[in-house]
C-alpha positions as CSV (number, residue, x, y, z in Angstrom):
1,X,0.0,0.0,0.0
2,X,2.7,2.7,0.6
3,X,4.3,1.6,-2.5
4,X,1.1,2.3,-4.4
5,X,0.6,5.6,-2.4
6,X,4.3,6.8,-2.9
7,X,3.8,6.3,-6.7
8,X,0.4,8.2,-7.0
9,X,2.2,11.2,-5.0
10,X,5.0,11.4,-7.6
11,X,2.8,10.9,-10.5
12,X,0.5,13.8,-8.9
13,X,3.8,16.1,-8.7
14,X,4.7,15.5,-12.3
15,X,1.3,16.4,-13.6
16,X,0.8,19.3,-11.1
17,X,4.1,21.0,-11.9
18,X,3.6,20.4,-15.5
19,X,0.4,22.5,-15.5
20,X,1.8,25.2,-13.1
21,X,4.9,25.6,-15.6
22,X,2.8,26.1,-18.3
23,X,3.7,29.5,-20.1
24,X,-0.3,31.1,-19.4
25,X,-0.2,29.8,-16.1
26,X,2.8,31.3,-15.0
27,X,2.2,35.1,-16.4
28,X,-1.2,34.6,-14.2
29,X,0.8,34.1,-11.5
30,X,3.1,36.5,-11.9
31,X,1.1,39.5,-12.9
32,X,-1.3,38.4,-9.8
33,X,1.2,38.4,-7.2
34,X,3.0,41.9,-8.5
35,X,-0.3,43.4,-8.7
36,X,-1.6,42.0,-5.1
37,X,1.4,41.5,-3.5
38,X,0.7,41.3,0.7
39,X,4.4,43.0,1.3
40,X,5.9,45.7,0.9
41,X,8.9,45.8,-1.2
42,X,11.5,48.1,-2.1
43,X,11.8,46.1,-5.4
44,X,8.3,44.3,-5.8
45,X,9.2,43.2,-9.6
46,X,12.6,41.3,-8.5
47,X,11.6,40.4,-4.8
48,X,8.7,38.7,-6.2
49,X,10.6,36.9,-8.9
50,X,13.4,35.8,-6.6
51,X,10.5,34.3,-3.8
52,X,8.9,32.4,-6.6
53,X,12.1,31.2,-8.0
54,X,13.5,29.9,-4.4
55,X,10.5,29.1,-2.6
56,X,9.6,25.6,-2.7
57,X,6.4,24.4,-4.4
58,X,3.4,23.2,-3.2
59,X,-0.3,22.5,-3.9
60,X,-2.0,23.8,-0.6
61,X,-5.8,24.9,-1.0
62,X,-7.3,27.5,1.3
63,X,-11.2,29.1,0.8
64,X,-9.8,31.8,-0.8
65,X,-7.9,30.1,-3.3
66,X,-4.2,27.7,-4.1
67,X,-1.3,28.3,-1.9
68,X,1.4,27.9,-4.7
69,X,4.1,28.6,-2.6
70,X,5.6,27.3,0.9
71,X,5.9,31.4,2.2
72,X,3.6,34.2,3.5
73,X,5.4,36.7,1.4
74,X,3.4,36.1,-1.7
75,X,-0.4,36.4,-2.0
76,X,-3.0,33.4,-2.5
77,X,-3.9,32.7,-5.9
78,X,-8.0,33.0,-6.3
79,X,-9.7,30.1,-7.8
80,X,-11.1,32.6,-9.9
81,X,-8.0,32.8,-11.8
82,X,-7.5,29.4,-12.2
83,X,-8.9,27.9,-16.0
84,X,-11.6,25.3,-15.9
85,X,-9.1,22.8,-16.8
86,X,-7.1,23.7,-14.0
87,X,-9.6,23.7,-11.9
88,X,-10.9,20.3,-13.2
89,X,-6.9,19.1,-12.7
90,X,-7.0,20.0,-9.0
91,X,-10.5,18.9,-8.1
92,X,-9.2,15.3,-9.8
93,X,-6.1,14.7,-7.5
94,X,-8.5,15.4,-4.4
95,X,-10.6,12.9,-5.5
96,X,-7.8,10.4,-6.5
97,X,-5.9,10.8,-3.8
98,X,-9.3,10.4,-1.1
99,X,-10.2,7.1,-2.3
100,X,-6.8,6.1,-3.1
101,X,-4.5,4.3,-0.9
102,X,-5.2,5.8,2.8
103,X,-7.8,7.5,1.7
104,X,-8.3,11.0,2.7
105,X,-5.8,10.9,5.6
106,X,-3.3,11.2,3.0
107,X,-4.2,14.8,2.5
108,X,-3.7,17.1,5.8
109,X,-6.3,19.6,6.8
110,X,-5.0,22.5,8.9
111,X,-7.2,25.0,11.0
112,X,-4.3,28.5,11.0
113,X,-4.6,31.0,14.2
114,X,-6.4,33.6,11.8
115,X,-8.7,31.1,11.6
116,X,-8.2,30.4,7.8
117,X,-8.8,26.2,6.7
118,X,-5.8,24.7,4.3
119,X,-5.9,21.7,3.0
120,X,-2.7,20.2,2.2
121,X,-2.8,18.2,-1.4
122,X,0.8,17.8,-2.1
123,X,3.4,19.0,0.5
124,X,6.6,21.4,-0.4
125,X,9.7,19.4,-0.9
126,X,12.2,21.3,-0.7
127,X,14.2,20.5,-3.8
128,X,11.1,21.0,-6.0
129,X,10.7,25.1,-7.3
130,X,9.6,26.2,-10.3
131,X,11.5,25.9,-13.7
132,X,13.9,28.8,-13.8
133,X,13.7,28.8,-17.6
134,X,10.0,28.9,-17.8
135,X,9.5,31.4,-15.1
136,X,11.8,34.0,-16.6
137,X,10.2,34.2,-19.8
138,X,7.3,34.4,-18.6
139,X,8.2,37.3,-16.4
140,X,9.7,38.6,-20.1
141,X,6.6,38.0,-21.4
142,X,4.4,39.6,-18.8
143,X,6.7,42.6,-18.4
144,X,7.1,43.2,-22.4
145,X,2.6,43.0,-22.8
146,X,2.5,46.1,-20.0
147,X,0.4,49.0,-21.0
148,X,3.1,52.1,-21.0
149,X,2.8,55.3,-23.6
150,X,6.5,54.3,-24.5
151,X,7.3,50.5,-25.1
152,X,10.9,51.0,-24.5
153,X,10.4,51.6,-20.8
154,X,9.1,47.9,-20.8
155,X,12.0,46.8,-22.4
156,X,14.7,48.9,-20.3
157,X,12.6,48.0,-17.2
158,X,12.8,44.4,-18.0
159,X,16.3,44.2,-18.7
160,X,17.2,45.7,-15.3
161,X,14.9,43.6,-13.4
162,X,16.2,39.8,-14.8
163,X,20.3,41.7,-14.0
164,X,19.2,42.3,-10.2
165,X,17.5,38.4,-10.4
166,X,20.9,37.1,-11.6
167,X,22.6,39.2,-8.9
168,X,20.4,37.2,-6.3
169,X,20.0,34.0,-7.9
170,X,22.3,31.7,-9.5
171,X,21.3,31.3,-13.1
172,X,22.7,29.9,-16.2
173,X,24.0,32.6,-18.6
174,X,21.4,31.0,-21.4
175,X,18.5,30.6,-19.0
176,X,19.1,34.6,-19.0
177,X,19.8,35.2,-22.3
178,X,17.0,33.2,-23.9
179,X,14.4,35.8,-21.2
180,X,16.5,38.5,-22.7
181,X,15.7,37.9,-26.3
182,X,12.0,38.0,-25.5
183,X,12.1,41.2,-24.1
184,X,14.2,43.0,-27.5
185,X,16.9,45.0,-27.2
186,X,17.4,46.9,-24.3
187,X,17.6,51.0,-25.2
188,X,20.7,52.4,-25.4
189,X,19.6,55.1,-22.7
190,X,21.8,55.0,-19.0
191,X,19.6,54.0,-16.2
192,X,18.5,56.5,-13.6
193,X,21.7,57.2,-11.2
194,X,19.6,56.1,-8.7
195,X,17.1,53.2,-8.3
196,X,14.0,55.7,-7.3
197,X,12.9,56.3,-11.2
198,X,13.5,52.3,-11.4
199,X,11.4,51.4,-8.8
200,X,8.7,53.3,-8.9
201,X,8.2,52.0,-12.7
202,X,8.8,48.6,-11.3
203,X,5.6,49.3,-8.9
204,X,3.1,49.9,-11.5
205,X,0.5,47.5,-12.0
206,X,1.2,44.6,-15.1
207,X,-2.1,43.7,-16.0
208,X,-1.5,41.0,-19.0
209,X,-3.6,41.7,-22.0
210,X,-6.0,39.1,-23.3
């Protein structure tokens, strides 16, 4: 029985980090958690790129929505945002993994202080976070799409932001360079001598367009 169990937990993880590193998902996820970030950051664009890029994973539901990551930093993602097939994806593991081997104790319900219910689907593992690749060009993509009178700024903005990421993470020189070509040349233009100008672009809202 715990061989059975152990086998439908890793083929749960393979499917649910497949759909959560799927290009639309991930500039949902980013745009959502710039635009309703719960912390205040002197950087929100790279702070909230380097917490989902070193935070573990997890699928963690709450009433208001999917804990994605194993960190109060970052906000909950609304079920709202989620696609019907998403949705559909989730509600499928719940039921597999209920009337699967040990039933539903194999899922862990949690009652918080604040009083807020999680239920615990699949547990962060430490090791697992999402694909650097994937995330970064979909932060590229997601950053390029942003409604400004100038286009440039998006670009110049961009490029500055995935430099500060590789000052704080650890990332392959193609990783960056691949997000780099998404985003176009970067303008020729000096950046601010100081990071104010930077950062308050970097806190306007990203809304992606449909």
């Amino acid at each position: 029985m715990r061989a059975a169990a152990l086998a439908m937990r890793r083929r749960q993880r393979e499917a649910f980090m497949a759909l959560i590193e799927h290009d639309d998902f991930l500039q949902r996820a980013i745009a959502h958690m710039v635009n309703h970030r719960i912390q205040h950051f002197t950087d929100p664009l790279t702070s909230t790129l380097v917490l989902m890029a070193t935070t573990p994973v997890q699928l963690v539901l709450c009433e208001a929505g999917l804990l994605l990551l194993r960190t109060t930093l970052l906000p909950v993602i609304p079920y709202a945002l989620l696609s019907a097939h998403e949705r559909v994806t989730i509600a499928a593991m719940i039921h597999e993994q209920s009337s699967g081997p040990g039933g539903a104790a194999a899922m862990h319900e949690t009652i918080e202080p604040s009083g807020q219910y999680t239920l615990t689907v699949l547990p962060a593992i430490d090791a697992q976070h999402l694909h650097k690749a994937r995330l970064l060009c979909a932060f590229a993509v997601v950053i390029f799409r942003a409604p400004r009178a100038d286009p440039s700024i998006n670009r110049m903005l961009g490029h500055i932001i995935l430099q500060r990421f590789a000052a704080h993470v650890t990332t392959p020189s193609d990783v960056m360079a691949a997000a780099m070509r998404l985003l176009g040349p970067a303008d020729m233009q000096p950046p601010p001598a100081d990071d104010t100008d930077i950062d308050r672009e970097s806190d306007a809202p990203m809304p992606i367009r449909p």
